[in-house]
N, C-alpha and C positions, 0 to 999 in steps of 0.2 A: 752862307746859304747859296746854293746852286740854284744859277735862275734860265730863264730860257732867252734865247738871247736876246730877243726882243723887247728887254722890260728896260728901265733905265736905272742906274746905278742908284747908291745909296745916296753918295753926292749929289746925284742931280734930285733927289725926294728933297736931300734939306734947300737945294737953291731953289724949288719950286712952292714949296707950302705955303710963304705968304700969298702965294694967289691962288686966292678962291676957286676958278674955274680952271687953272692948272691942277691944282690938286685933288679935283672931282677925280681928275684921268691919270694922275701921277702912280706911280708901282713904284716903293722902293718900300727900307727902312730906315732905323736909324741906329745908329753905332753903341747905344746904350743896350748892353744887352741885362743887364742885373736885374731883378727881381723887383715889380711894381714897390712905386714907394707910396705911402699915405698921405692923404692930408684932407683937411675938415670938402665935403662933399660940395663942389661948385654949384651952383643957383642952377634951376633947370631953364631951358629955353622958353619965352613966352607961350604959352598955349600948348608946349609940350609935355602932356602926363609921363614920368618915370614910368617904365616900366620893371617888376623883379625880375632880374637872371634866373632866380632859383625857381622850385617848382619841380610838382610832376611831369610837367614839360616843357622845355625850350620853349623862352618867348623866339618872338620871331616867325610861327607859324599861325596861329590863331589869337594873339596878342600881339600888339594891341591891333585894337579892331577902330575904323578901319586900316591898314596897311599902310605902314607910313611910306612917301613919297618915293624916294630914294635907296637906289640898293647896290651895294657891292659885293658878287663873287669871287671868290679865292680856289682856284681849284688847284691841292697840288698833291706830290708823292711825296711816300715817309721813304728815308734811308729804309734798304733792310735789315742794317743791323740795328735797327728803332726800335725799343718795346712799344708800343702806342699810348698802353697805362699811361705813364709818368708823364706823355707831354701831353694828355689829353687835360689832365689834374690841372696841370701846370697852365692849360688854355682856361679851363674852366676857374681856376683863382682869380687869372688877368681879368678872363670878362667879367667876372662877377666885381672886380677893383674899379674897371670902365664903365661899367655901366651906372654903377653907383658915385661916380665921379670921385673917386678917395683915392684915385694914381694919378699920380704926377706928373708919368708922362701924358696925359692928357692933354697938360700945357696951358691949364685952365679953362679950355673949353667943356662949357656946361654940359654933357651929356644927354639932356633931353628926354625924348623916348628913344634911345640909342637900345638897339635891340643885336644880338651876335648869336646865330648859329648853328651848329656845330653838327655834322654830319662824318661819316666811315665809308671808302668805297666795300665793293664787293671782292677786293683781296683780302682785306682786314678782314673782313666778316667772316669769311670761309677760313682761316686762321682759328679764330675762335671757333666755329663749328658750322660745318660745311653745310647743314638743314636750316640752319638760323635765316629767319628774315632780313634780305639783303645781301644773303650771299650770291644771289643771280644777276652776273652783265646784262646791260641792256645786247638785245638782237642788234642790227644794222638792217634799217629801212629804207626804201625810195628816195628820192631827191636829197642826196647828202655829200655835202661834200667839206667831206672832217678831214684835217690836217689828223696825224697819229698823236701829237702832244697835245689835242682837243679832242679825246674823246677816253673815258674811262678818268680813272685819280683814285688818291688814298685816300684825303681829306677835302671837303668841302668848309670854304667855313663864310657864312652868310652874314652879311653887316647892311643891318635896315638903320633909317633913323630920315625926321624930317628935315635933320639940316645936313646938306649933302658937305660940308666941310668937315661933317664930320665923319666920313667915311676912310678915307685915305688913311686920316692919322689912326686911326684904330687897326688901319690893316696893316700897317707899318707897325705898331707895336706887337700885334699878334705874330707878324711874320718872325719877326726880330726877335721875337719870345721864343720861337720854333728852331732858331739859328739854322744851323746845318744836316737839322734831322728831316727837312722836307726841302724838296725841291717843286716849286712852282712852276705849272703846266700853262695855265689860261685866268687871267681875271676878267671881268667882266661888271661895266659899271651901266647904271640903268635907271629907268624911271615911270612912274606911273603917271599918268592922267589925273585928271579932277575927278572924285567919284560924282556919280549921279544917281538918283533913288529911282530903284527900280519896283517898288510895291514891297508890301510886308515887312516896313523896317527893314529891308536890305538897300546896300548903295553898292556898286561897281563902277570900276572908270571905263574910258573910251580907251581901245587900242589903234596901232597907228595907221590903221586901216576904215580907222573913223565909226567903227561897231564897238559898241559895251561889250565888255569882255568878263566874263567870270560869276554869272548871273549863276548859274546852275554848279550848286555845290552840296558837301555838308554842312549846312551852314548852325543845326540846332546840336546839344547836347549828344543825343538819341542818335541820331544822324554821324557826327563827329565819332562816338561812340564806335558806331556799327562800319565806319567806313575808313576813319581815317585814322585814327590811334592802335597800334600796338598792340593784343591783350596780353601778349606770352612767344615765348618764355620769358621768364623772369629776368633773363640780361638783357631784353631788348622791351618790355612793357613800359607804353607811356612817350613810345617813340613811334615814328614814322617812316616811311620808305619818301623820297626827293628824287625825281626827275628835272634834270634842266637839259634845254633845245636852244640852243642859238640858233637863231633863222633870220638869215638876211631875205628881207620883202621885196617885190619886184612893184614899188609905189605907182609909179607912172604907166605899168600899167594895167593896175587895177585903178587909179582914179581915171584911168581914159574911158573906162566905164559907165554906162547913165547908172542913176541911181537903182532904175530898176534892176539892170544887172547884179549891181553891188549886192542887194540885199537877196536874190537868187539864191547869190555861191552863200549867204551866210543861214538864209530863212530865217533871217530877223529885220526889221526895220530897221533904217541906222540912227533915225531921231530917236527911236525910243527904244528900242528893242526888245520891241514886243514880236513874236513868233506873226510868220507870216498867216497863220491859220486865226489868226487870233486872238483876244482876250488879256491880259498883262502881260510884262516881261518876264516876273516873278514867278506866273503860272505855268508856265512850259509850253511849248508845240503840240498838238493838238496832231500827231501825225497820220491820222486817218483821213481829213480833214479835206474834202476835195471839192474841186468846184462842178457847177452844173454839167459839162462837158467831160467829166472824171478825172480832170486833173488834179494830182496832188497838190494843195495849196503852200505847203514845204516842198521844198521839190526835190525826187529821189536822190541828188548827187549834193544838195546843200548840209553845208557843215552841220546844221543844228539836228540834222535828223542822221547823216553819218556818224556823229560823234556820240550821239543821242546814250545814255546809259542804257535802257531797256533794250534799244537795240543791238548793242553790242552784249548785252546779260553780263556786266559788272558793277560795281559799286559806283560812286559819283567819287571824282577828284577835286581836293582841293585845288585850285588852280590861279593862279599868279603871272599877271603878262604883264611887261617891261620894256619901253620904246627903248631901243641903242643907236648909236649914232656913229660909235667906232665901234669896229674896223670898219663898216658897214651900215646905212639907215638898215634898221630889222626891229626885230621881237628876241629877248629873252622869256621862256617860256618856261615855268618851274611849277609843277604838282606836286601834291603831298596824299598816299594813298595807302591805306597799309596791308593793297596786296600788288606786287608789280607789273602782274596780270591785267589789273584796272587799266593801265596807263597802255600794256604792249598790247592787248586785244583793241584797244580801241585805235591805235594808232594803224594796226594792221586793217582793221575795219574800214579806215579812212584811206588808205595807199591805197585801196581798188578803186575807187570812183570820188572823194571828196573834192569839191570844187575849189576849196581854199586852197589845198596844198600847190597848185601847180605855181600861184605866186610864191610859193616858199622855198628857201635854200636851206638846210641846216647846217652848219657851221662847227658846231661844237657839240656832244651828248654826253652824258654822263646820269649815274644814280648816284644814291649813297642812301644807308643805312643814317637817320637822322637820331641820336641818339638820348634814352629818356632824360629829362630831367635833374636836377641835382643841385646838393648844396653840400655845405661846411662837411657834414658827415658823411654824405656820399660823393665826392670828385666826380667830376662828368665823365664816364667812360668807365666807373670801378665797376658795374656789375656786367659789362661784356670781356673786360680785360682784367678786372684783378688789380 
């Protein structure tokens, strides 16, 4: 496989695995390339519920709930003399062999709630048919500054799980699975916060900006329904459109900020994040909301009322924020929306005046076409690709 140069050899994956905290960050694979082998399903990790591969949709976006700790991206190209069919099948068999802990190259680490996946860029997509959801690039916005091998790819392929040992080895098998028909652009390893309850049965973690991050979503059936799933056509139902943002944070200084400042640029508290107008965290901004003097009690440039859905007139995004710490301290930043409009009207909404953004650098961007669901009968990718 072609890799970029930056990642470290095969050799150095296997002289690095036995340690743990090397191999959170380790890139390679391994020299096995043959087809998963079986064996009786290893014990799952204490307190970690298995989750199914199979399904109307890819675990790994609304399963399991909450989000488990740990995440590893994969962004890479397909050869183009690639069909996508056959290696997409051939991804979709592995994971479904890994997650159910029945491969071997596993190595006998329990799988857990190890969760994988699997997304299409917008070259793939417009191959298949140029109207299809997800065949639109993201634009290029304000404050970015993206290497050309970090921005755009063929395949995404997403590796959640709470034990972060296990991340590497699974991406090592998939890659190694993939041999020479993809070349790797950008990985990207990451992590979440502690969640904390924000009202009505929901919990969110803190992002590394010390604010609860990801309060406002779809978070019900009804909701998931109308915003974030798929309906049609039929090669792409049951699936989702994926935004990821690499942004390295400008920490020091936005903590050189008093507190009051902080929650400003956010218009949320940072203990609790309840909206500055407010009433719960759960219940939303109140953005009419002003004080005796007429000042807006959200203030017109803070992120909660910039990014605000109503105000922008699109749906709510699923949204997922991720401390990193290489290249860079930042934020991994990945929504789940199923129009891509949700995500570029509000980001443009936010490049004229949000307070947040000026600590931000983006780094990396990318979409993908997240692809529906699938089992034994249907191979993950057969009803876009055949």
């Amino acid at each position: 496989m072609r890799r970029a140069d930056h990642h470290p050899s095969r050799r150095t994956f296997l002289d690095v695995t036995g340690a743990m905290m090397a191999a959170g960050l380790a890139a390679g694979c391994t020299s096995d390339s043959a087809q998963p082998g079986r064996h009786a399903p290893a014990a799952s990790a204490p307190g970690a519920t298995p989750v199914p591969a199979t399904g109307r949709h890819q675990a790994g976006i609304t399963l399991p709930q909450p989000a488990q700790p740990n995440l590893l991206a994969v962004v890479a190209d397909l050869d183009d003399t690639v069909a996508p069919g056959p290696l997409l099948a051939e991804l979709g068999e592995a994971i479904r062999t890994l997650t159910a802990g029945t491969d071997t190259r596993l190595l006998g680490l329990p799988p857990g709630d190890l969760t994988v996946t699997v997304g299409v860029g917008p070259r793939l997509v417009r191959a298949a048919g140029a109207s299809l959801p997800g065949a639109t690039d993201l634009p290029r916005f304000s404050r970015e500054r993206i290497a050309p091998r970090a921005r755009g790819g063929d395949l995404l392929i997403q590796i959640c799980a709470s034990d972060a040992l296990l991340l590497p080895v699974v991406a090592a098998m998939l890659v190694d699975q993939a041999g020479d028909r993809i070349r790797e652009r950008w990985r990207q390893s990451a992590r979440r916060g502690a969640n904390v309850s924000v009202g009505n049965g929901l919990t969110a973690p803190r992002n590394p900006l010390g604010f609860i991050d990801g309060i406002v979503g779809p978070h019900t059936a009804a909701e998931q329904q109308r915003d974030l799933w798929l309906a049609g056509p039929p090669a792409v139902a049951g699936g989702t459109i994926a935004v990821l943002r690499r942004m390295e944070l400008d920490l020091p200084r936005f903590a050189a900020l008093s507190v009051a400042e902080q929650e400003a640029v956010f218009g949320r508290r940072r203990a609790s994040g309840v909206p500055l107008s407010g009433g719960s965290a759960a219940s939303g901004p109140e953005l009419g909301a002003k004080t005796p003097d007429g000042r807006y009690l959200v203030p017109v440039d803070a992120h909660a009322r910039r990014a605000h859905s109503t105000v922008v007139g699109v749906g709510h995004m699923l949204r997922r924020s991720y401390s990193t710490d290489e290249p860079a301290p930042g934020l991994l930043f990945i929504s789940f929306q199923n129009d891509l409009r949700t995500f570029t009207a509000t980001l443009t909404h936010m490049d004229t005046s949000d307070a947040l953004l000026p600590f931000t650098t983006t780094t990396a961007s990318a979409t993908f076409l997240i692809l529906p669901g699938f089992d034994r009968q249907r191979p993950l990718g057969s009803r876009l690709f055949g």
